[in-house]
Kinemage of the C-alpha trace (Angstrom):
@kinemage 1
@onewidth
@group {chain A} dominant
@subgroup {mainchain}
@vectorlist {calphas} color= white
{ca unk a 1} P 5.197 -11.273 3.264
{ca unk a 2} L 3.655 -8.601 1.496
{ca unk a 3} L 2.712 -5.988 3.525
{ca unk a 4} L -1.198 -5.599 4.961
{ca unk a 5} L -2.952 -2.763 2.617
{ca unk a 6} L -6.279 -2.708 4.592
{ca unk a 7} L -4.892 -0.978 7.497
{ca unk a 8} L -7.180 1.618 9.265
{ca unk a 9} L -7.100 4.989 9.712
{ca unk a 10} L -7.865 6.090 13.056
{ca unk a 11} L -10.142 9.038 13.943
{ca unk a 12} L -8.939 12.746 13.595
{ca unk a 13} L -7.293 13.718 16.657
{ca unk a 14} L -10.679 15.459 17.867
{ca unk a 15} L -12.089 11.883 18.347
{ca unk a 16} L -9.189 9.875 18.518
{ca unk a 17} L -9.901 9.221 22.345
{ca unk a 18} L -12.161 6.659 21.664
{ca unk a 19} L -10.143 3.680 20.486
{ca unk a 20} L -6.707 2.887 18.992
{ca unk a 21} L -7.026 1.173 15.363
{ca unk a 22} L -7.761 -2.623 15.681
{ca unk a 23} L -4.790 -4.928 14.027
{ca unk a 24} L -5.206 -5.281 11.068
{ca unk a 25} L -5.773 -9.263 10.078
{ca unk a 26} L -5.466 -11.234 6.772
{ca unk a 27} L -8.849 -11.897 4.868
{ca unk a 28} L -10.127 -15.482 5.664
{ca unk a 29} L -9.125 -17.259 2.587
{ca unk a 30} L -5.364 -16.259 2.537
{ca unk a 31} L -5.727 -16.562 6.607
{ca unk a 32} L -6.666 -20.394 5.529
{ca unk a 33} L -3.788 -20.720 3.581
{ca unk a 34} L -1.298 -19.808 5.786
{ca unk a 35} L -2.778 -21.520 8.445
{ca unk a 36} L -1.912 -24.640 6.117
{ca unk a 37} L 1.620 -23.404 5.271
{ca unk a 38} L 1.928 -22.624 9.555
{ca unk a 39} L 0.792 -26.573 10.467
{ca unk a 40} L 3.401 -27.311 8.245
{ca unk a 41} L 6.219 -26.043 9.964
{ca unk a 42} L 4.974 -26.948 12.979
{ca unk a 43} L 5.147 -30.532 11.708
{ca unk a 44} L 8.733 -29.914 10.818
{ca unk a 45} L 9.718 -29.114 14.053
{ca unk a 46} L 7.841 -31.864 15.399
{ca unk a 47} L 9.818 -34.019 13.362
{ca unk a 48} L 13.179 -32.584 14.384
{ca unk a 49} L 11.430 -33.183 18.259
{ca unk a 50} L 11.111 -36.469 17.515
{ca unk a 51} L 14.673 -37.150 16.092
{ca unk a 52} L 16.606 -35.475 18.757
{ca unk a 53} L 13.589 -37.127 21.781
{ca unk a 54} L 12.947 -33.775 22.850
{ca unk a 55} L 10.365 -32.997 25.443
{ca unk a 56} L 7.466 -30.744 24.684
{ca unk a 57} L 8.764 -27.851 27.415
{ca unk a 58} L 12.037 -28.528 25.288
{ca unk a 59} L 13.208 -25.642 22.861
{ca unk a 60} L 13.633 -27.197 19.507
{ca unk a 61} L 16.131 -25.680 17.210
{ca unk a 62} L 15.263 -26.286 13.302
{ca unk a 63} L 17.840 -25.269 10.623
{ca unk a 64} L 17.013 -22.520 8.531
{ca unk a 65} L 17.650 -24.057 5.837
{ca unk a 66} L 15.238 -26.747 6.346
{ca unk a 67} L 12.170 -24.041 7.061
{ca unk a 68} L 13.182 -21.864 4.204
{ca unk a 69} L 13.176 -24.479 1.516
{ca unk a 70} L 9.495 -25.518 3.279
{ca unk a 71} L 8.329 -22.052 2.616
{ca unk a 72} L 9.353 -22.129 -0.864
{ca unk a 73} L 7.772 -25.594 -1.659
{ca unk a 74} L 4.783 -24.465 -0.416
{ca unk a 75} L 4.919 -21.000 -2.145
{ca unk a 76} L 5.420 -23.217 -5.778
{ca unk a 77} L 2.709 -25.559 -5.051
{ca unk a 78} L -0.006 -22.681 -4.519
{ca unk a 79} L 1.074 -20.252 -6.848
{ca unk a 80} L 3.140 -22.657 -9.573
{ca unk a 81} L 5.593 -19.579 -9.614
{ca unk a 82} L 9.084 -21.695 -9.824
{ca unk a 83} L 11.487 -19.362 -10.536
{ca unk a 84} L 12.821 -20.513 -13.497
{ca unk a 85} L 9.918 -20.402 -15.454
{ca unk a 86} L 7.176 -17.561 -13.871
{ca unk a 87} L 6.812 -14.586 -15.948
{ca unk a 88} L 6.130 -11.532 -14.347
{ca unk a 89} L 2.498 -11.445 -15.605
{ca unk a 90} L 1.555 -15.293 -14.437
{ca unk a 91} L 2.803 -14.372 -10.781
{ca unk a 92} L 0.845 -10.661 -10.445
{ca unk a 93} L -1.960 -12.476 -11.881
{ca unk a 94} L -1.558 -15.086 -8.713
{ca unk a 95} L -1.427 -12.794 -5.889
{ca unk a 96} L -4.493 -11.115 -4.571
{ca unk a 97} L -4.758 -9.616 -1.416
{ca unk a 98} L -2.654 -10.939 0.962
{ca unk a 99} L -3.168 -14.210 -1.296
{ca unk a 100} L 0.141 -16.486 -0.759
{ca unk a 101} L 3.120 -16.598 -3.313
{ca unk a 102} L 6.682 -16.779 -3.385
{ca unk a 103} L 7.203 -13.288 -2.066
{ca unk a 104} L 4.676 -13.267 0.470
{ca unk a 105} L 4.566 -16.765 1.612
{ca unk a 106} L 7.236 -16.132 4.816
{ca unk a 107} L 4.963 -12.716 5.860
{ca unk a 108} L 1.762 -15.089 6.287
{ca unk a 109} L 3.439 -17.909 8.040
{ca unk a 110} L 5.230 -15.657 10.678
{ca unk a 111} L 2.048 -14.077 11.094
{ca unk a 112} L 0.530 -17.230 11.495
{ca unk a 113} L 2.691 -18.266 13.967
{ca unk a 114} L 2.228 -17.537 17.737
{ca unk a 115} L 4.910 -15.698 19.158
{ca unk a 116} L 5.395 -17.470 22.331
{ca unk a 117} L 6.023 -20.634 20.283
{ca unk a 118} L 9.250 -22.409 18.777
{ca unk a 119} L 8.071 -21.224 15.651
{ca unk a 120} L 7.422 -18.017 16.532
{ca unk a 121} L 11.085 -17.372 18.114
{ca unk a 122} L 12.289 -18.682 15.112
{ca unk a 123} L 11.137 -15.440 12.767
{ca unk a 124} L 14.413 -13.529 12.772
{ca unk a 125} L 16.503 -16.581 12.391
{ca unk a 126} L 14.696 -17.266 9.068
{ca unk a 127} L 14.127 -13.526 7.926
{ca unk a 128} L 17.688 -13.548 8.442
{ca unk a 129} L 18.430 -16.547 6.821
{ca unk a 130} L 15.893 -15.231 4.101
{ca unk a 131} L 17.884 -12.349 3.424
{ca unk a 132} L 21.194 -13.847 2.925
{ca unk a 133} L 19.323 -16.364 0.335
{ca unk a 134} L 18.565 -12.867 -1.324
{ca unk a 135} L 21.844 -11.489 -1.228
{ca unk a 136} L 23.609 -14.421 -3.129
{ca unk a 137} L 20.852 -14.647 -5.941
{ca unk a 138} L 21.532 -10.814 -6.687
{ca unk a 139} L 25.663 -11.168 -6.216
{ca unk a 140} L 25.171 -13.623 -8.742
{ca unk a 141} L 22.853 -11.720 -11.272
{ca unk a 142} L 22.541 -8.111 -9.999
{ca unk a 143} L 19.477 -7.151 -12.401
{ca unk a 144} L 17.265 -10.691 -10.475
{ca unk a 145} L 14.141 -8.094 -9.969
{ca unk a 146} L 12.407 -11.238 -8.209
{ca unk a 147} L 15.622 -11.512 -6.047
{ca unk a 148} L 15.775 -7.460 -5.271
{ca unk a 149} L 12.335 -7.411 -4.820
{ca unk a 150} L 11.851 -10.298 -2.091
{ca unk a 151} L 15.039 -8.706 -0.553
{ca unk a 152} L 12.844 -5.540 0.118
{ca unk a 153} L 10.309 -7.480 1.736
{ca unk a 154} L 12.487 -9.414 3.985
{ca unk a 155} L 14.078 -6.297 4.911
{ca unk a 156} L 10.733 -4.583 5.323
{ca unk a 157} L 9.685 -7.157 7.549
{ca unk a 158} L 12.701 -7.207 9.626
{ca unk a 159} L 12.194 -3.492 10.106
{ca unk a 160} L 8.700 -4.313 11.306
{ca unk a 161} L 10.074 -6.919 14.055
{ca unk a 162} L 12.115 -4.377 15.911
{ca unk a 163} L 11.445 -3.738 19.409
{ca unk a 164} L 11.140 -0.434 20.998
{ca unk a 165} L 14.437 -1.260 22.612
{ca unk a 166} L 16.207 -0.694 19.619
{ca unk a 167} L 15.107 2.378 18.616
{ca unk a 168} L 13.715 4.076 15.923
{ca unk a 169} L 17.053 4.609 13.880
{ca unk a 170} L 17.804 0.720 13.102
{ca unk a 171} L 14.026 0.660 11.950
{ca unk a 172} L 14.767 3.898 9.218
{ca unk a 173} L 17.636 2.405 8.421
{ca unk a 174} L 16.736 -0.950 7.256
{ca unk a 175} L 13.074 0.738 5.720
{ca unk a 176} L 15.601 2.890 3.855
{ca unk a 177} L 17.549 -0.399 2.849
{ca unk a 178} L 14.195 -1.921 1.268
{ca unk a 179} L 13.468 1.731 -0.638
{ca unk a 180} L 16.829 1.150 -2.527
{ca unk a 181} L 15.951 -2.898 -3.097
{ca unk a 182} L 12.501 -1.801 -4.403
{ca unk a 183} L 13.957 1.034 -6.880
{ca unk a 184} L 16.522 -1.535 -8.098
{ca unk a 185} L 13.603 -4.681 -8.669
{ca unk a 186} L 11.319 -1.562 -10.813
{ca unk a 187} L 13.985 -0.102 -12.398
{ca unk a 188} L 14.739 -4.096 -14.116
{ca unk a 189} L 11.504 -4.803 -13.953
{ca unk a 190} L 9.226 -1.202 -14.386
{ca unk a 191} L 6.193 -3.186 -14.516
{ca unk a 192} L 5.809 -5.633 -11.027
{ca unk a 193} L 3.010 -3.362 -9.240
{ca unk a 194} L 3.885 -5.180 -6.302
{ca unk a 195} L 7.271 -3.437 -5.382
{ca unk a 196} L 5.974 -0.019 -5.710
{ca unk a 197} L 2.764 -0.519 -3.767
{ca unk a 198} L 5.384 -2.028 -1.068
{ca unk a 199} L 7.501 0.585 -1.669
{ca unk a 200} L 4.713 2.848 -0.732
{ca unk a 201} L 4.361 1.184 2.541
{ca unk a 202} L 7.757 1.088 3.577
{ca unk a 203} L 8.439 5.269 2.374
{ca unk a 204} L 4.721 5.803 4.725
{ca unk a 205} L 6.458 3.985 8.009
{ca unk a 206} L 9.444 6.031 7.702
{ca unk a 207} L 7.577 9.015 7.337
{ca unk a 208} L 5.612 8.022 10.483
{ca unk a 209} L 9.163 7.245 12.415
{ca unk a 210} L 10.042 11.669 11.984
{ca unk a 211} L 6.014 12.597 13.027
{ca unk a 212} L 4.998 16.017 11.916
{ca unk a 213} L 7.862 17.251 10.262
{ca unk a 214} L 9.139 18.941 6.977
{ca unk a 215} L 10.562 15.680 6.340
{ca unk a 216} L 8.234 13.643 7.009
{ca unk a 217} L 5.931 16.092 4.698
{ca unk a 218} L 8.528 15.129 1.641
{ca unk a 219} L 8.220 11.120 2.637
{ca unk a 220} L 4.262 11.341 2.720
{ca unk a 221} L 4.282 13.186 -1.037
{ca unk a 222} L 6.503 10.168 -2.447
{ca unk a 223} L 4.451 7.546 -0.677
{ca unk a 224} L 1.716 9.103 -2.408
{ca unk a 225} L 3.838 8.526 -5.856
{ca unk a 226} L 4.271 5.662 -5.368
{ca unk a 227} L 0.561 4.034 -4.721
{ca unk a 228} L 0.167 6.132 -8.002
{ca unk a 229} L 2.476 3.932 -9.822
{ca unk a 230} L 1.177 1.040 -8.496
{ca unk a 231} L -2.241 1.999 -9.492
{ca unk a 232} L -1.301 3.009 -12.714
{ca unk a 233} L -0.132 -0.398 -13.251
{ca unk a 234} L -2.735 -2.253 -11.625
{ca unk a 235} L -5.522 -0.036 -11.461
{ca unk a 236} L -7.716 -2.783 -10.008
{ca unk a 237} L -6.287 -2.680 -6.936
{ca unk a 238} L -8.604 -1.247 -3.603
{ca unk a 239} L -5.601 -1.865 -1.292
{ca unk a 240} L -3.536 0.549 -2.845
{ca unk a 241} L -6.060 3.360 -3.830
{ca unk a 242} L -6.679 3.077 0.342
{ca unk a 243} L -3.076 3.460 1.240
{ca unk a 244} L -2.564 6.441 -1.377
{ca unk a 245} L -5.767 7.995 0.719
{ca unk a 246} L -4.263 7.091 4.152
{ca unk a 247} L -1.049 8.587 2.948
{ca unk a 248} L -2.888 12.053 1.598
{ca unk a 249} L -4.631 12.253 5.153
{ca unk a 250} L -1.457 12.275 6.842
{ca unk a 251} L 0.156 15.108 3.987
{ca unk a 252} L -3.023 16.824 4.818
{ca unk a 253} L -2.308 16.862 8.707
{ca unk a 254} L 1.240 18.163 7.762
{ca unk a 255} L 0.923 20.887 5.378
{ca unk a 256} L -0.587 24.757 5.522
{ca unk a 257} L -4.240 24.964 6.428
{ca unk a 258} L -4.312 26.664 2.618
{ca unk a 259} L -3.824 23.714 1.034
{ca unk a 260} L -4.909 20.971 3.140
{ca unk a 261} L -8.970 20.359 2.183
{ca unk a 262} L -7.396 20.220 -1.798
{ca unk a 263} L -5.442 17.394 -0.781
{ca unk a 264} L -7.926 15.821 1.608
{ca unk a 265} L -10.886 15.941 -1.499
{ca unk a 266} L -8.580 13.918 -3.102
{ca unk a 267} L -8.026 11.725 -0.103
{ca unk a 268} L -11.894 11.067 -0.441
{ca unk a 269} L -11.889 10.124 -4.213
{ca unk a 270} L -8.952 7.509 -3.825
{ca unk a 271} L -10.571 5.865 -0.659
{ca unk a 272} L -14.048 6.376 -2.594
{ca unk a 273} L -12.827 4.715 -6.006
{ca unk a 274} L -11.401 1.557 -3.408
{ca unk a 275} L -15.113 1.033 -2.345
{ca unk a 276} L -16.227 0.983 -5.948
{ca unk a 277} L -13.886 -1.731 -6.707
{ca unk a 278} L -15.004 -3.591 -3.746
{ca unk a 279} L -17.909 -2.578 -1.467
{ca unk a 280} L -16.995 -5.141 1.389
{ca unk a 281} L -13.796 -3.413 1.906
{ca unk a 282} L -14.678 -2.693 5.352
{ca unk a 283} L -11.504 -0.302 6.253
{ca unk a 284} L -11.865 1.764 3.348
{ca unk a 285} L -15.528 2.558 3.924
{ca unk a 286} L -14.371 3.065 7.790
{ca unk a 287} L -11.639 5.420 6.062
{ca unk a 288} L -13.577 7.593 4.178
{ca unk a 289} L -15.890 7.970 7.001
{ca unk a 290} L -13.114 9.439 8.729
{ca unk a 291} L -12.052 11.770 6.644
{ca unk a 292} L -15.584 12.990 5.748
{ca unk a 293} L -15.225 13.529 9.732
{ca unk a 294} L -12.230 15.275 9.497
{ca unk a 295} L -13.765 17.508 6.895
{ca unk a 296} L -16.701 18.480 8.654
{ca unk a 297} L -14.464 19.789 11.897
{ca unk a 298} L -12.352 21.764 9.547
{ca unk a 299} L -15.134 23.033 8.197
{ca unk a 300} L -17.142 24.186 11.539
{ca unk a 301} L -14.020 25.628 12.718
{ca unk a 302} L -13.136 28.307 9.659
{ca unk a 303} L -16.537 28.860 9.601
{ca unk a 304} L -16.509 29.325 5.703
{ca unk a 305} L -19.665 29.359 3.718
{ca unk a 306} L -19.501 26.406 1.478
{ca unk a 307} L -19.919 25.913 -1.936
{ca unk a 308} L -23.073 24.803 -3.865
{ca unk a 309} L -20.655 21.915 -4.532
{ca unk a 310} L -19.542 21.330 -1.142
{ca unk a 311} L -21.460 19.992 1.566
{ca unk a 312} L -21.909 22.167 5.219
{ca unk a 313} L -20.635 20.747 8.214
{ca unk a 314} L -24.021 19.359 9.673
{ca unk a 315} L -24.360 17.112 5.864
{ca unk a 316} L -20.555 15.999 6.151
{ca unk a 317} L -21.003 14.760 10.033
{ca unk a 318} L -23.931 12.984 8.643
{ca unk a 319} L -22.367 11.574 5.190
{ca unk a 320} L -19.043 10.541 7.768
{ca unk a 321} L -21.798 8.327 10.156
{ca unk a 322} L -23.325 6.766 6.872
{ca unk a 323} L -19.560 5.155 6.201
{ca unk a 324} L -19.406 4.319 10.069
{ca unk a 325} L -22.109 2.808 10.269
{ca unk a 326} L -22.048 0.778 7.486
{ca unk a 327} L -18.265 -0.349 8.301
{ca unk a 328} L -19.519 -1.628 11.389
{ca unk a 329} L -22.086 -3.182 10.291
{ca unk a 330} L -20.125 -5.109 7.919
{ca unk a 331} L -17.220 -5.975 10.830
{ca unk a 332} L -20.075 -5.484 14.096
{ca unk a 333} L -17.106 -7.279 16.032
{ca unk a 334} L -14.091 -4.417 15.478
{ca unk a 335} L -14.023 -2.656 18.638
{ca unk a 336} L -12.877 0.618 16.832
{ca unk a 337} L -15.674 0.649 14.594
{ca unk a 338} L -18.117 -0.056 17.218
{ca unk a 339} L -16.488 3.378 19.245
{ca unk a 340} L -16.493 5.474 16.552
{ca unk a 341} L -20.005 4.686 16.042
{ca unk a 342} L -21.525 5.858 19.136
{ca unk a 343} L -19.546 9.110 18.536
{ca unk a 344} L -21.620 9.564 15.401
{ca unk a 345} L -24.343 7.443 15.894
{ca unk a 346} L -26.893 10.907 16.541
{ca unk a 347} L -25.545 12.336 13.718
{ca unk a 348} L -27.500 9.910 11.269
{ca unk a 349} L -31.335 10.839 10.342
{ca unk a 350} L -32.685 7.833 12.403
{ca unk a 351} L -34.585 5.285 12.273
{ca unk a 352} L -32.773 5.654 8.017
{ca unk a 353} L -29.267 5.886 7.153
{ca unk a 354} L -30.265 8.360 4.244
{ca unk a 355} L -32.824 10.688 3.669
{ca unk a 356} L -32.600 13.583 1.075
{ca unk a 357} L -34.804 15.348 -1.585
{ca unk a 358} L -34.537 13.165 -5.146
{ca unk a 359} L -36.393 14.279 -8.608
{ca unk a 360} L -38.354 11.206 -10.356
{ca unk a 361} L -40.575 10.561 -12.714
{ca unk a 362} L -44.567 9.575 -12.179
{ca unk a 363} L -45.027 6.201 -11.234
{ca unk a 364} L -45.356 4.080 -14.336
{ca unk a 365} L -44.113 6.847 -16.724
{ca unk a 366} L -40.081 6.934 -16.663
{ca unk a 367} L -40.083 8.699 -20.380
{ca unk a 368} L -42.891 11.829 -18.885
{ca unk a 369} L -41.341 15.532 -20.106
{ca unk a 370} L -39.140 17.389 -17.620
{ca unk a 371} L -42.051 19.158 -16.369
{ca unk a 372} L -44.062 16.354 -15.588
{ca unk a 373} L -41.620 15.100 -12.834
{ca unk a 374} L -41.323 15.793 -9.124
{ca unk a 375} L -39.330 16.432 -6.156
{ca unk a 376} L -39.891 13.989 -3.398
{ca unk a 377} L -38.466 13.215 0.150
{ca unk a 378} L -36.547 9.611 -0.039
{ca unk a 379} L -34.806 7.470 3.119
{ca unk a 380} L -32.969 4.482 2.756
{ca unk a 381} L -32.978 1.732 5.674
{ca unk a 382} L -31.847 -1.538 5.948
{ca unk a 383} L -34.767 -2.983 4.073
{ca unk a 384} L -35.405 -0.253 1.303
{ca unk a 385} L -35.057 2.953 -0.561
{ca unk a 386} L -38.559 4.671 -0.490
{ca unk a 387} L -40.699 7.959 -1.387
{ca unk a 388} L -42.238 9.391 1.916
{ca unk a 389} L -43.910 12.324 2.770
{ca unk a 390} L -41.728 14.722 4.929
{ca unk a 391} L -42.889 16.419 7.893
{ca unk a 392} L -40.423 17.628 9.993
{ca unk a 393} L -38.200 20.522 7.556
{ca unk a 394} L -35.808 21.877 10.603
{ca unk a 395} L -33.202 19.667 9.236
{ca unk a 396} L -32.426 17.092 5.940
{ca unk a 397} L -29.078 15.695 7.520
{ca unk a 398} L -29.315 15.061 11.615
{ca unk a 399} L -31.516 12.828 13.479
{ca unk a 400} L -31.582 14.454 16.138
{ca unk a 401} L -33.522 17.094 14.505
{ca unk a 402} L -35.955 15.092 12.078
{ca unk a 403} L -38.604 12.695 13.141
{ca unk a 404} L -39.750 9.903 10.705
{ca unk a 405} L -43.346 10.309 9.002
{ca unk a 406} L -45.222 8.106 7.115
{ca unk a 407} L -47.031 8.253 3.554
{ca unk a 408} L -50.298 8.696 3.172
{ca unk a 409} L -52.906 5.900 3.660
{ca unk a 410} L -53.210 3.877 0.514
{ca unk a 411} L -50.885 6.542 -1.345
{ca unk a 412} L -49.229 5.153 -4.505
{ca unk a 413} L -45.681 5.277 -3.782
{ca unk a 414} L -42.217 4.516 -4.947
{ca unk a 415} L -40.374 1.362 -2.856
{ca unk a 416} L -37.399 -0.177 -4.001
{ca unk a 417} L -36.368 -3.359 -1.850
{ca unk a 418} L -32.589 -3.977 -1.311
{ca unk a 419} L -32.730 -7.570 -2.206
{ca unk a 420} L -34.660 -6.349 -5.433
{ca unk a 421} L -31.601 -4.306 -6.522
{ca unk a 422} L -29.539 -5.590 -9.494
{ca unk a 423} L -27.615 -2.497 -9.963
{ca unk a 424} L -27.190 0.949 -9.043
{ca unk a 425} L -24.786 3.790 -10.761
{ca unk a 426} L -24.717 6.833 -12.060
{ca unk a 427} L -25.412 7.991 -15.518
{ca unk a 428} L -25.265 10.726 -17.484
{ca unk a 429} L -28.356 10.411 -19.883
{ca unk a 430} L -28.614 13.556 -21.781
{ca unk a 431} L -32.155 13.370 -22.225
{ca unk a 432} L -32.583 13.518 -18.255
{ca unk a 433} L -33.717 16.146 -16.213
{ca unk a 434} L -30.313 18.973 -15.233
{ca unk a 435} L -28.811 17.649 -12.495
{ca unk a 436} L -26.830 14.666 -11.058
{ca unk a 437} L -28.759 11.241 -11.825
{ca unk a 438} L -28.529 7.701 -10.944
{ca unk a 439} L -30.116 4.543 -12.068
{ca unk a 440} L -31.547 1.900 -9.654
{ca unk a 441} L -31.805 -1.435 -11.791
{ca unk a 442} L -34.124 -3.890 -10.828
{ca unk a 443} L -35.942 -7.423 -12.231
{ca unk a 444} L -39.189 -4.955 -12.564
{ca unk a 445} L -37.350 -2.173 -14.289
{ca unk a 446} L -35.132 0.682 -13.934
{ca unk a 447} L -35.857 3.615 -11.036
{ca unk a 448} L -34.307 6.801 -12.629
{ca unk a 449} L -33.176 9.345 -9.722
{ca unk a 450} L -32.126 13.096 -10.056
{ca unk a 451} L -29.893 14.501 -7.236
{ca unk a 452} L -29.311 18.219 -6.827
{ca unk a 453} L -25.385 17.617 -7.885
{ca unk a 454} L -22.952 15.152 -8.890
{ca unk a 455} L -21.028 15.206 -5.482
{ca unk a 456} L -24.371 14.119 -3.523
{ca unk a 457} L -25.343 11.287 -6.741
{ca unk a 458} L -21.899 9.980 -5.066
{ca unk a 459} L -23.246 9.924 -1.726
{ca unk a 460} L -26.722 8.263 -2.405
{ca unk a 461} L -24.688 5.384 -4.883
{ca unk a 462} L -22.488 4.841 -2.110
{ca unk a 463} L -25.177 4.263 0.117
{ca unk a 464} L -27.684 2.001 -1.570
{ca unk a 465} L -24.412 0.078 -2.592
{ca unk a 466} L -23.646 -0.407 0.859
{ca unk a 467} L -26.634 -1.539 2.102
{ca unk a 468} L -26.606 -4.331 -0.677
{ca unk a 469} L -23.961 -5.646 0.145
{ca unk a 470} L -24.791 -5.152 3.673
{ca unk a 471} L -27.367 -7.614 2.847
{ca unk a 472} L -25.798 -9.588 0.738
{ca unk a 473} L -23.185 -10.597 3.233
{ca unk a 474} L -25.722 -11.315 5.565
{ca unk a 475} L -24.997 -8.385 7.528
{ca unk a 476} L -28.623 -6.841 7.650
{ca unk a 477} L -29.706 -7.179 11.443
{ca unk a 478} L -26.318 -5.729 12.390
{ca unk a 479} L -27.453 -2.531 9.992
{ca unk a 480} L -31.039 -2.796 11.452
{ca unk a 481} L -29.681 -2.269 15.109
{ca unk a 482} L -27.639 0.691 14.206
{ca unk a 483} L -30.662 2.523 13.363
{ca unk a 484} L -33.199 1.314 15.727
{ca unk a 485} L -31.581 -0.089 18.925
């Protein structure tokens, strides 16, 4: 039941017109699982069908009891986390994202289960059933962090199954419940990851229940510590790094002008360092393509000069369509990715995702003197990253304004396929030309690139990165009709 990191963040509310956020949905292999662990409870109410002759438009009433005890089995057999023998380390060393065990294992299957079935109007009986289970393991030993913690979730969950009839008040309150069952698990056990990243979660939807509020400015700030926890303790985590960066965007909405774009850079690293840990992670490219966005509007509107470090507002709209774009092409069937690209579709450099001035070295000659090497117009499509002559100088950034040219005939020049590409980063080679640099590795050598600054090194790494796994994925054609269709 652990709670769904990969949610997205819709547009600012400039754009939010176009679509609400899709639902957010488990990734296939934990999907698979608890698809498994769903068929199974289906068979146990089949089997209570069965005993009592029950027709299929009957209601079938299974004890709690009966489906609780099923969850746990099932929990042990995938994660061999019995509770009388799983350390701490074994079980955070079991559960990926979304990935079943003990503590999660009741969050999959209700999600599994279809709401207009038995199953399904059987949630609250065993989230209720769950929690009592809870209760009596930490009456019995009041420092069970495993016990605490897996009352949080149940809790949590609960919260999350409230109808609007209820109101937003039993919600808080039971959130506010799981906050104290989370603080009690990490302050027995300072080191499960799990409970603060949770925790996180459950301090962000009570800070969404008071809107745009003073309060809901202090709830957003301690959401934010606690993703930093959980990082901290598992630092190779992508779901929490894009939670902490949802959570700055919405301090960012919240406090002065003055010092919102400080918290809203930061925003961008967190959601930046997710996609390093995992380019695929669709919702955190979409994310930082939003706040780019976000960025960019702020930044038209104060009018402000920027910095030599900070891109204008014509090179953010374009950087915020390169993260767009590549989101949907790695999801082409989210319908909010698909709206949010034909809102900033024009604002790539078609027919490329990329173009932009890099410094390299002659052709053949990576170790020539500083002097010796040259400034030259790149783009990157969906097939390679390659020198071309530039033509059209009204604009670097919008497509609108640039038209493609073409190298010379039988010109010597610099290609570097996508399925050619081993590795890219960036480096910080001293004996390099100034400026920021990356390395393109590949089974004929290494391509050694010099960007005007660090801050746009990020935004061609990102890129070529994304189109590799774009390709790698088999995601290519999707890419390819972005920038042609």
């Amino acid at each position: 039941m652990s709670k769904n990191a990969a949610e997205s963040k819709a547009f600012p509310a400039s754009l939010a017109k176009a679509s609400a956020p899709a639902a957010p949905s488990p990734p296939p292999a934990a999907a698979s699982k608890a698809s498994d662990l769903a068929n199974g409870v289906h068979q146990l109410v089949e089997q209570e069908r069965r005993k009592s002759g029950a027709s299929h438009e009957e209601s079938v009433n299974v004890d709690e009891s009966k489906l609780f005890d099923h969850i746990h089995a099932h929990a042990v057999r995938a994660t061999g986390d019995e509770k009388s023998g799983a350390t701490t380390t074994q079980r955070n060393e079991a559960r990926k994202e979304r990935s079943p065990s003990r503590s999660s294992i009741i969050g999959d299957v209700l999600q599994n289960i279809a709401a207009g079935d038995e199953e399904g109007r059987s949630r609250q009986r065993i989230l209720a059933f769950a929690a009592k289970r809870y209760a009596t393991a930490v009456e019995k030993n009041p420092q069970d962090a495993d016990a605490l913690y897996n009352w949080a979730l149940v809790l949590q969950e609960s919260a999350d199954s409230i109808g609007t009839e209820s109101g937003p008040a039993e919600k808080d309150a039971l959130l506010d419940e799981a906050c104290r069952k989370y603080e009690a698990a990490t302050r027995f056990c300072p080191s499960l990851h799990e409970a603060f990243y949770n925790w996180g979660i459950a301090v962000s939807d009570r800070a969404k229940i008071r809107g745009r509020t003073k309060e809901a400015e202090e709830l957003w700030k301690q959401a934010c510590q606690k993703y930093d926890k959980s990082v901290q303790l598992n630092w190779t985590s992508p779901q929490a790094l894009n939670n902490w960066g949802l959570a700055l965007q919405e301090l960012g909405a919240i406090v002065p002008l003055k010092e919102k774009r400080a918290i809203v850079k930061v925003a961008i690293k967190k959601f930046r360092a997710a996609i390093r840990l995992r380019f695929d992670f669709h919702r955190a490219v979409y994310n930082l393509g939003t706040v780019l966005y976000g960025l960019a509007e702020d930044t038209l509107r104060s009018g402000r000069r920027p910095s030599t470090h900070e891109g204008s507002a014509p090179e953010l709209y374009s950087a915020s369509a390169v993260y767009i774009a590549a989101a949907h092409s790695l999801k082409p069937d989210y319908s909010v990715y698909r709206s949010a690209l034909r809102l900033v579709r024009s604002m790539l450099p078609l027919p490329y995702l990329k173009v932009g001035y890099l410094t390299v070295p002659p052709i053949g000659n990576p170790l020539a003197p500083h002097s010796d090497w040259i400034k030259q117009w790149f783009v990157l499509d969906h097939e390679a990253l390659y020198q071309m002559e530039k033509v059209d100088q009204r604009s670097p950034t919008l497509g609108a304004s640039s038209s493609p040219s073409k190298a010379p005939e039988g010109s010597h020049t610099r290609r570097v396929e996508v399925h050619d590409i081993v590795c890219v980063s960036p480096t910080a080679d001293l004996s390099l030309p100034p400026g920021g640099c990356f390395v393109v590795d590949t089974p004929s050598g290494q391509h050694f690139m010099i960007a005007d600054n660090w801050e746009a090194v990020d935004g061609w790494v990102d890129a070529i990165r994304l189109v590799y796994t774009i390709f790698v994925r088999g995601k290519s054609e999707a890419l390819a009709t972005v920038l042609t269709a």
